[in-house]
C-alpha positions in Angstrom: 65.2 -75.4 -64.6 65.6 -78.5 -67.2 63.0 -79.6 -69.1 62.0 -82.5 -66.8 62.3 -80.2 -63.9 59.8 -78.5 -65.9 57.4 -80.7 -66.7 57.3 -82.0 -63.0 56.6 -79.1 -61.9 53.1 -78.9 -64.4 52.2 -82.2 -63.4 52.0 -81.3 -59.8 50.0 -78.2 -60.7 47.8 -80.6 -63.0 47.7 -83.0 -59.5 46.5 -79.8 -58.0 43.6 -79.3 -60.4 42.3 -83.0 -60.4 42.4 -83.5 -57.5 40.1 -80.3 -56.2 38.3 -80.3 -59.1 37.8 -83.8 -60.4 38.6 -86.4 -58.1 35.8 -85.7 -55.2 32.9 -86.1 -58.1 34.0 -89.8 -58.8 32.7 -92.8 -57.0 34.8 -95.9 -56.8 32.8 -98.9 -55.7 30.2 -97.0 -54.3 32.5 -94.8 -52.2 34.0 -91.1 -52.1 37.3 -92.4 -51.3 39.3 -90.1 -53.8 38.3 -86.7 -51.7 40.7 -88.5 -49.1 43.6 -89.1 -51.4 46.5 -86.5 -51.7 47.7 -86.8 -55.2 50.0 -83.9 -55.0 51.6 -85.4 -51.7 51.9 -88.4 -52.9 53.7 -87.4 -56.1 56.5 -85.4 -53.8 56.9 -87.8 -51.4 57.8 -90.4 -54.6 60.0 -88.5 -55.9 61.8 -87.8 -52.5 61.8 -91.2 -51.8 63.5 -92.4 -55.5 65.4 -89.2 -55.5 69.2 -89.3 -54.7 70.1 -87.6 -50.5 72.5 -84.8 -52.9 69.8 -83.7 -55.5 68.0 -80.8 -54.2 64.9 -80.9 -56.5 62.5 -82.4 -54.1 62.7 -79.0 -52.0 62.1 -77.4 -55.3 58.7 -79.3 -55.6 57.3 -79.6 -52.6 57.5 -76.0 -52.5 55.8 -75.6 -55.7 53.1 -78.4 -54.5 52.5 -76.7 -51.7 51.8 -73.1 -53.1 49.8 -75.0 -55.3 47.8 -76.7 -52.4 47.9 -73.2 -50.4 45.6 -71.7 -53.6 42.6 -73.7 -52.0 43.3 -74.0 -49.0 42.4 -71.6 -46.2 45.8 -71.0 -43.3 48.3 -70.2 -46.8 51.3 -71.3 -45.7 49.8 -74.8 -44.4 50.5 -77.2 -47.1 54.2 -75.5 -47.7 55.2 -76.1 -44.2 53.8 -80.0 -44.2 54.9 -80.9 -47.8 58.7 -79.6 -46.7 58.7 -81.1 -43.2 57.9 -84.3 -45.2 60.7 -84.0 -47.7 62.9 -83.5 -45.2 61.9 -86.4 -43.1 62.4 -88.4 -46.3 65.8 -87.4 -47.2 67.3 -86.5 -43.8 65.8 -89.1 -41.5 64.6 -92.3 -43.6 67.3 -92.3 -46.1 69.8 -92.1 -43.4 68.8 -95.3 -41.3 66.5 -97.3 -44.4 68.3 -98.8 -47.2 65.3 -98.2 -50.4 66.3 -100.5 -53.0 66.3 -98.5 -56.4 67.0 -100.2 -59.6 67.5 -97.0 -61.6 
């Protein structure tokens, strides 16, 4: 692994902890809305999106997001299964027929 692979890979693990530890405790406007939001899923699915169809690290971390999700979650193996199914949506379905401007 590179160093950014790296370092991707601890801020979906830090994603993990905030978001079952901290982010159902805050109130936004009045509201419990952060319980709802999936910041580990939301991170993979960015960097599926902005990722190029050839580069295979996307696999890599929505494995590692999912194990991380499976640690708190009860059916392990759950969060694995959607995260991948996801990726590959991304990459083998949407980037095929949808053109995602990138000005990288």
């Amino acid at each position: 692994m590179t160093k950014r692979q790296l370092f991707l890979v601890a801020a979906l693990g830090a994603a993990a902890l905030v978001q079952v530890s901290l982010a159902p405790h805050f109130l936004v406007a009045g509201q419990a809305w952060m319980r709802w939001i999936n910041f580990v899923a939301v991170t993979i699915a960015v960097i599926a999106v902005f990722e190029k169809k050839n580069n295979k690290f996307s696999w890599v971390a929505a494995f590692t997001g999912g194990v991380f999700l499976d640690l708190y979650s009860n059916p392990f193996g759950l969060w694995i299964v959607i995260l991948v199914g996801a990726v590959a949506f991304i990459k083998l379905i949407l980037k095929k027929y949808v053109r995602i401007v990138s000005y990288w």
